[in-house]
C-alpha positions as CSV (number, residue, x, y, z in Angstrom):
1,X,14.3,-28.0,-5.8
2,X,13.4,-26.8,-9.0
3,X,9.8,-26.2,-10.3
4,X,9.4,-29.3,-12.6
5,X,10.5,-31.6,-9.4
6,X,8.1,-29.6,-7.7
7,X,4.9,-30.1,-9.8
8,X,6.1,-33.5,-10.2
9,X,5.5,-34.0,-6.0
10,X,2.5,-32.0,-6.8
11,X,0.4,-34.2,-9.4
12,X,1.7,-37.2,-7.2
13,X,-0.2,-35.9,-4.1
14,X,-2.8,-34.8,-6.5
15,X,-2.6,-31.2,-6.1
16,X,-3.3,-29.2,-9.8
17,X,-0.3,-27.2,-10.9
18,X,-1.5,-24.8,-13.3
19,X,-0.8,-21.2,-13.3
20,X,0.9,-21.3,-9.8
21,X,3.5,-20.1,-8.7
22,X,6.3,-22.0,-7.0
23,X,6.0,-20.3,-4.0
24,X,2.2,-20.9,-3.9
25,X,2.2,-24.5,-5.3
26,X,4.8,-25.2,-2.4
27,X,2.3,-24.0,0.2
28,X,-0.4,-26.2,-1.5
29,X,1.9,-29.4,-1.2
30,X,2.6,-28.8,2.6
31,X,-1.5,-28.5,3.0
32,X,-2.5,-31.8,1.1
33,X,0.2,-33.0,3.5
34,X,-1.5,-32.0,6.1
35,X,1.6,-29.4,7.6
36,X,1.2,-25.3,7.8
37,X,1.7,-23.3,4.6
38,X,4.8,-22.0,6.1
39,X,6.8,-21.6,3.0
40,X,8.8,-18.6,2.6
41,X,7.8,-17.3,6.0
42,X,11.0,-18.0,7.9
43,X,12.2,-14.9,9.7
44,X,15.3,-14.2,10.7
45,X,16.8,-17.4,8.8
46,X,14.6,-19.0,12.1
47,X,12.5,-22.2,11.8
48,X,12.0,-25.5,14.0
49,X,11.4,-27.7,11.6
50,X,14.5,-29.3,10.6
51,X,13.0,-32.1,8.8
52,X,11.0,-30.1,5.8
53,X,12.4,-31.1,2.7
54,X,11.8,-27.2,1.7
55,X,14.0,-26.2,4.1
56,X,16.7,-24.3,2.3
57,X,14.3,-23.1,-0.7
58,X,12.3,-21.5,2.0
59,X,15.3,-19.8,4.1
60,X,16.0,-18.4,0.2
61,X,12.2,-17.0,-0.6
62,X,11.6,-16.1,3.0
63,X,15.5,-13.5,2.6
64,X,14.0,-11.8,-1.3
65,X,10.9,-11.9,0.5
66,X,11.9,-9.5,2.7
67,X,14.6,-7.5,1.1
């Protein structure tokens, strides 16, 4: 997802979107959804939840992450 669809799920759920970065304004969706800030944090290419629509951004951050 790029960053403009992401700030626009952002001011939808009312979350500001100023100076943040992707990573970080990701996180702050999955809170006001009410999930774990689990973006990026995927290690091993391992995570249970299938359903997160963040789900192959996050297998990407989580591998530069840590490279």
């Amino acid at each position: 997802m790029n960053m403009q669809e992401v700030r626009g799920m952002a001011k939808e759920l009312g979350v500001k979107t100023s100076r943040m970065s992707k990573m970080n304004l990701i996180k702050a969706i999955q809170l006001s959804e009410g999930n774990f800030n689990c973006f990026a944090s995927a290690v091993g290419g391992e995570c249970d939840q299938q359903e997160c629509v963040w789900r192959a951004d996050c297998f990407t951050a989580a591998t530069k992450l840590q490279s």
